[in-house]
C-alpha positions in Angstrom: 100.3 112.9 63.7 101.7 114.0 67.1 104.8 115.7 67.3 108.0 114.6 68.6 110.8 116.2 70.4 114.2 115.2 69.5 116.7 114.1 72.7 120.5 113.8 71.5 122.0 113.6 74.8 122.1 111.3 77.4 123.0 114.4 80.2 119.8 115.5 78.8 117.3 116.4 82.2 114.1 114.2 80.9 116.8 111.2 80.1 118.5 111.3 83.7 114.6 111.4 85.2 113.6 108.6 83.1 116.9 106.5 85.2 115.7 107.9 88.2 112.7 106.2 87.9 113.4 103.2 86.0 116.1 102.2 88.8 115.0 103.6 92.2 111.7 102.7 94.0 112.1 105.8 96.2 112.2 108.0 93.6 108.7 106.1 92.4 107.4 107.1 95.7 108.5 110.7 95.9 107.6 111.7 92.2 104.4 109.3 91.7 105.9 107.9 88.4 106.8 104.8 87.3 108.1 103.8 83.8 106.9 101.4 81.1 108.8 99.7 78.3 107.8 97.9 75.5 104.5 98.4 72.9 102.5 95.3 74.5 103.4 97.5 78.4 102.4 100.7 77.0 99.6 100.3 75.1 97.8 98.3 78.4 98.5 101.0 80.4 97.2 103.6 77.5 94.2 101.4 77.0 93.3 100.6 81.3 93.2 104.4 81.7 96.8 105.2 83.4 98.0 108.7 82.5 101.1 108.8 80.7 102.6 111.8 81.1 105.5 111.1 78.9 106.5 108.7 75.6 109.5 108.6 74.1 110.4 106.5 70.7 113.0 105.4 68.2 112.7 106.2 64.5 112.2 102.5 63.6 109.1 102.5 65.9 107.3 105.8 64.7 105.3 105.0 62.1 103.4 102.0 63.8 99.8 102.7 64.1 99.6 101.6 67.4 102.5 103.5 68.6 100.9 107.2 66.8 97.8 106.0 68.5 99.3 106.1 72.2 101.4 109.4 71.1 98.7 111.1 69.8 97.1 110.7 73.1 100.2 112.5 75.0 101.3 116.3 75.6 105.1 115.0 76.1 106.7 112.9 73.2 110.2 112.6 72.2 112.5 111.0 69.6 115.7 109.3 70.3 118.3 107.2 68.4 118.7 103.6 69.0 122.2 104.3 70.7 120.5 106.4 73.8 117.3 104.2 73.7 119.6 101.2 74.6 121.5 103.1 77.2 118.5 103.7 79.4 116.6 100.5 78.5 116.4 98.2 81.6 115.3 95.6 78.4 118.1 93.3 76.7 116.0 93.4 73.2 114.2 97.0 73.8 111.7 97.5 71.5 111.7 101.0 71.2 108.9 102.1 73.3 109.2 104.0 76.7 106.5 105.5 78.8 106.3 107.6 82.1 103.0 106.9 83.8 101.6 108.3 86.5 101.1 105.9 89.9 97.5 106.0 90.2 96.5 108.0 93.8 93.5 106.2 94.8 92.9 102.4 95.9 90.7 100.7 93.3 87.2 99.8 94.6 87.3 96.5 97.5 84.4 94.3 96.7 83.7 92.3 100.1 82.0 89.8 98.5 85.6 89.4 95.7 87.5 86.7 96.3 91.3 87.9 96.8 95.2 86.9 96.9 97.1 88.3 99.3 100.9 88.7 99.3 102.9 89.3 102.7 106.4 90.7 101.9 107.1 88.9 98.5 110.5 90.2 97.8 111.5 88.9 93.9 109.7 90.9 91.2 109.2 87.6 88.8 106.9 86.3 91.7 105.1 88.9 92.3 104.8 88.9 88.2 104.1 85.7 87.8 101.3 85.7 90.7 99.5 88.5 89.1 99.6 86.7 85.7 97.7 83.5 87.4 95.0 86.3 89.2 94.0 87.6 86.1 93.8 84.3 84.3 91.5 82.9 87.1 89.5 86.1 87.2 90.5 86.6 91.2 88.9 90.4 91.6 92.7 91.6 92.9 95.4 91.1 94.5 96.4 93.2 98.0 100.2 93.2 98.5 102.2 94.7 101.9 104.0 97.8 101.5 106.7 95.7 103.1 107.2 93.7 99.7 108.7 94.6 96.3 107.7 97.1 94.3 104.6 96.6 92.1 105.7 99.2 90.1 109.1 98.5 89.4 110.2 97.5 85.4 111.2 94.0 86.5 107.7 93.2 88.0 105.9 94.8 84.9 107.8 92.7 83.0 106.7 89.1 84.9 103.4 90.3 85.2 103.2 91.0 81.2 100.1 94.0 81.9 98.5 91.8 84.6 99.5 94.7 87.1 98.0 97.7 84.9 94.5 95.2 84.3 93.8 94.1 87.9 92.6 95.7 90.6 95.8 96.3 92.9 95.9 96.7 96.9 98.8 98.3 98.5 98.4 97.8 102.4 100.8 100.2 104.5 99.5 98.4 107.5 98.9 94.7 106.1 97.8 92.8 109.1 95.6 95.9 110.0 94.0 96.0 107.0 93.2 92.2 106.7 91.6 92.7 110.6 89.3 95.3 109.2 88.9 92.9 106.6 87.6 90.0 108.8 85.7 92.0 111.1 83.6 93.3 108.1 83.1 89.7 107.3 85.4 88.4 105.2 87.5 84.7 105.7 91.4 84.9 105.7 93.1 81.9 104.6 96.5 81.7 106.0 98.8 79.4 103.7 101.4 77.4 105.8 104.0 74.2 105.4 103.1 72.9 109.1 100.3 73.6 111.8 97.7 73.9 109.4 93.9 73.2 110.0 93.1 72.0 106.6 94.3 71.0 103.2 93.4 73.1 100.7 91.6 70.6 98.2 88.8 70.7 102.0 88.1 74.3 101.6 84.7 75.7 100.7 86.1 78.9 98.5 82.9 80.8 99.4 82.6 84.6 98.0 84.1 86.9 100.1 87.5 85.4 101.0 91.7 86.9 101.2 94.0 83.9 101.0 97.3 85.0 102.2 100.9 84.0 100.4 104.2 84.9 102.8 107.2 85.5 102.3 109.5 83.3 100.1 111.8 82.5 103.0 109.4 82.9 105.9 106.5 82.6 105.4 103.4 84.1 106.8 104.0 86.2 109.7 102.9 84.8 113.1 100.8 88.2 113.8 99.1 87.6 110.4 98.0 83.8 111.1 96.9 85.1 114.2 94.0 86.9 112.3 93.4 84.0 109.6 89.9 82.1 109.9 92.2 78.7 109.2 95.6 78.0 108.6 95.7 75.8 105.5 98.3 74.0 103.3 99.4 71.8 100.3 99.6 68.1 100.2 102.5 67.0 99.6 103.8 63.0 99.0 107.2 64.1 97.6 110.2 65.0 99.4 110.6 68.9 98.5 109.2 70.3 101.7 107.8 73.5 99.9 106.9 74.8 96.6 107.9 78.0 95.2 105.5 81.0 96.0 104.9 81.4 92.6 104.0 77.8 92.1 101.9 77.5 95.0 99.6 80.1 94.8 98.7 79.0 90.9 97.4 75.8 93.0 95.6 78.0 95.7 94.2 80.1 93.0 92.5 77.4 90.6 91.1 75.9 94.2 89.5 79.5 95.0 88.0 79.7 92.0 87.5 76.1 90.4 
């Protein structure tokens, strides 16, 4: 049985970090943590091979077998009452579960030949989420997001994603439309998703191995510089009136065409 730590206090030093990380994506950066809450959260990130450097739990929580499982595999665990768990939750029903993990320091292995989503400044966690949900289901080999864009790491976008985040391979480009350059030069088509000026619909693409399809940002777009690189500029039909979909929405469709 692994042994626990009890935490009364709230002004307690591991309690304030926890916050720190929980509510600041700087802090993320600077300290290479992010935290996880939740049994289903933890126990993906405990069972895909991220390091958790800290657990902490509620009595009603410590005899699951699942939960002495992931504890036993810590140095760092700690007990605290229901009262404090709730104050630091960022859950309204917390379960009782709360990891520190470590952000992993290396990019995950690109495969040229993958087929790939590609998010350009996505800004609200549940799409991000929800578009990482959809690249697992389809079995797209990952998804490379701008450093520009929300946080992947960030509780709310954990959430959305449900574990998708801590199963598939993720791509954090500091310099997107660099990186997709390098990309194409190395042989890879880029898709650029628009509403207008487009080359092709998407139902008229040949999804061949090897190919990025980007997603912009929710109010703009894809970038201008960013088309610039894409092999095609393509789109949804459309015979309603709505002039766009949701991001979220939209690149479910572009994902079943990649990979149907």
């Amino acid at each position: 049985m692994p042994e626990f730590v009890c935490i009364n206090s709230r002004d307690n030093e591991k309690i304030k970090e926890v916050v720190r990380i929980s509510s600041s994506p700087k802090h993320r950066k600077t300290s290479g943590l992010f935290v996880l809450e939740g049994l289903r959260l933890c126990i993906d990130a405990y069972r895909n091979g991220y390091k958790i450097e800290k657990v902490f739990i509620t009595d009603e929580v410590s005899k699951n077998p699942l939960v002495i499982e992931l504890a036993s595999s810590v140095n760092s665990c700690f007990k605290i009452s229901a009262d404090l768990f709730n104050k630091i939750s960022d859950t309204k029903s917390p379960q009782g579960i709360l990891c520190v993990c470590r952000i992993p320091t290396q990019q995950p292995q690109f495969n040229l030949k993958g087929r790939y989503i590609a998010l350009e400044n996505i800004q609200d966690p549940s799409n991000l989420g929800a578009i990482a949900r959809t690249a697992e289901a389809f079995g797209l080999s990952g998804i490379i997001i701008s450093d520009s864009g929300c946080d992947p790491f960030s509780p709310k976008v954990m959430r959305a994603s449900m574990g998708a985040l801590l199963r598939i391979p993720v791509f954090n480009f500091s310099d997107f439309a660099d990186s997709l350059q390098k990309l194409s030069d190395e042989g890879m088509s880029i898709y650029a998703t628009v509403v207008d000026g487009f080359d092709a619909c998407v139902s008229d693409v040949d999804f061949c191995p090897g190919t990025v399809v980007i997603m912009g940002n929710e109010a703009n777009g894809v970038s201008d510089v960013v088309r610039g690189i894409a092999k095609q500029k393509i789109t949804l039909p459309m015979t309603g009136r709505a002039e766009s979909l949701n991001v979220a929405a939209a690149a479910a469709i572009f994902i079943w065409e990649m990979t149907r």
